[in-house]
Steps between C-alpha positions, in 0.01 A plus 500: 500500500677684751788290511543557112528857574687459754772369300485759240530725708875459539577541157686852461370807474594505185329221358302685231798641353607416109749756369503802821822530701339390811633186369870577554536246799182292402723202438639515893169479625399122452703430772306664831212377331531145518648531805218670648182317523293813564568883644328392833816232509723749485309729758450238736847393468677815560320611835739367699779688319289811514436456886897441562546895363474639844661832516855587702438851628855503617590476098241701364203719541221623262242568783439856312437421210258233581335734739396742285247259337354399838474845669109544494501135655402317169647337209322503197568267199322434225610206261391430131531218285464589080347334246745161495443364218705161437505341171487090472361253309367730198261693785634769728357525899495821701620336832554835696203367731696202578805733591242711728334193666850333571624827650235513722460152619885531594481859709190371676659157638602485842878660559818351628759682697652812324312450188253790424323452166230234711165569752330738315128460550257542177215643327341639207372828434414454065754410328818568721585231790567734800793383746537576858772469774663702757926486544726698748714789334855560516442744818281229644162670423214273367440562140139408287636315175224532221546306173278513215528277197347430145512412158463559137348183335090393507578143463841267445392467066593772345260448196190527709641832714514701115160413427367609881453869575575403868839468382526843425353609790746287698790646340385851598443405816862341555663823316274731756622293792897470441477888387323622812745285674768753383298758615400394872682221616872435644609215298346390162588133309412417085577140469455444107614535098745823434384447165875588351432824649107578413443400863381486755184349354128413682339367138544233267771499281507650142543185283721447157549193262470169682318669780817646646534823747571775172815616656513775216182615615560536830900694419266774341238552755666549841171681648476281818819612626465828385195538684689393815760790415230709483353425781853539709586822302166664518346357853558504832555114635580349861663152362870489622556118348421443145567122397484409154524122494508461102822351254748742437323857754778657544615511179147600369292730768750624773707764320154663391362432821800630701525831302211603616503370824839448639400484877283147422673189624450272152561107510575382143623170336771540267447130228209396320439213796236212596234630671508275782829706581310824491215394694724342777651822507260694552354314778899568620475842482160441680710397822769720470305791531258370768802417705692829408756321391844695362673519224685215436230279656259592268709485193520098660116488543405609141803268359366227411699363223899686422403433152230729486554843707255664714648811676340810700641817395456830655347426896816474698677689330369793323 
């Protein structure tokens, strides 16, 4: 069973679209796909890449602006996969667990040399998996990395999450998690649907005819992000990072998100594209930051494929 999932889960991020314009590029994406056998391929197969970013200080320095995430001697990030729901085969499969578990069983395997995302050590406290390791800091000072991750969905079949009142509680919980993320921690990562803009979203889908996502639905209600503006208009918030890994964020959260908070440091993708790209990116962004990595270093580690941009706006260079 897992493999089966496994292999849907490289289908695009857009595979429950019919008629939204998250389909724009949906015919480029069959490509990565089948030459991908799974995200934790591509993860795997770009550490060595990742670990061959060492920064030139000689060339360039962004020591500041890492340091002012670190200067209480921790780094707090809190990561949160959405509902994923993947249609295939008539049924659709919430497989944002699978994105979680992979994530984790990569950042807790043993590291190589230069590579950061690696030797975290584990637990559980409910329903987040806690992550713990220590690096040095740009001045040399040890620094206490805390990661804390989740997700949205009660089970991989979608059918049986509606009918379970777990779900919803689930879905509150992920919200509550990624939003109090934005309020108390230094970096904070959605990996999941932008729901042609009614993202991000921690619940199952709203369904139309043939048990599609109802794009039209979703162009009306826009509360999720709103509630995010909200939040950043209204609140105060410690997150420096905000990484939406979703088709198409820049073009539907960051102008509403950076209007209201123009000193946050937002990584978008700029195509409707596979989520195996997304994911490996994020686990890219994962190193970059954990190795302090500047700007056109990071831009590499978050790159995974030219033919669907990931860039990190606003950090370096306010």
């Amino acid at each position: 069973m897992y493999k089966y999932i496994f292999t849907l889960f490289v289908i695009s991020c857009s595979s429950q679209v019919n008629d939204s314009s998250d389909q724009i590029h949906a015919s480029k994406v069959s490509d990565t796909d089948s030459s991908a056998d799974s995200t934790a391929d591509i993860v795997k197969q770009r550490v060595s890449f990742l670990a061959s970013l060492v920064e030139d200080s000689e060339k360039e320095s962004c020591g500041d602006a890492w340091r002012g995430l670190t200067e209480d001697g921790n780094l707090d990030i809190v990561i949160v996969y959405g509902y994923n729901d993947s249609f295939f085969g008539g049924d659709i499969y919430a497989l944002d667990g699978l994105s979680r578990e992979m994530f984790t069983d990569h950042v807790t395997s043993p590291c190589v040399a230069n590579y950061n995302a690696c030797g975290f050590s584990k637990t559980n406290d409910n329903d987040v998996t806690i992550l713990k390791k220590q690096i040095t800091g740009t001045d040399g000072a040890s620094i206490n990395v805390n990661i804390k991750v989740t997700n949205s969905s009660y089970s991989f079949f979608d059918k049986d999450n509606r009918k379970n009142r777990l779900q919803t509680e689930k879905s509150d919980f992920a919200k509550k998690t990624f939003y109090d993320g934005i309020k108390s921690a230094d970096i904070v990562f959605y990996g999941g649907h932008a729901r042609d803009g009614g993202g991000p979203d921690f619940d199952p889908p709203r369904l139309g005819k043939g048990n599609h996502v109802d794009y039209n639905w979703y162009h009306n209600n826009r509360d999720d992000i709103e509630e995010i503006v909200d939040l950043l208009r209204y609140e105060s918030y410690s997150a420096k990072i905000l990484g939406i890994f979703a088709c198409s964020s820049s073009q539907h959260f960051e102008r509403k998100l950076h209007k209201v908070a123009p000193a946050l440091g937002y990584i978008v993708s700029y195509r409707t594209s596979p989520r195996a790209v997304l994911e490996s990116s994020l686990v890219g962004a994962l190193d970059a930051a954990l190795g302090a990595k500047c700007a056109q270093n990071f831009s590499k580690s978050i790159l995974v494929d030219a033919k669907y941009p990931v860039r990190f706006n606003n950090f370096f260079h306010k």
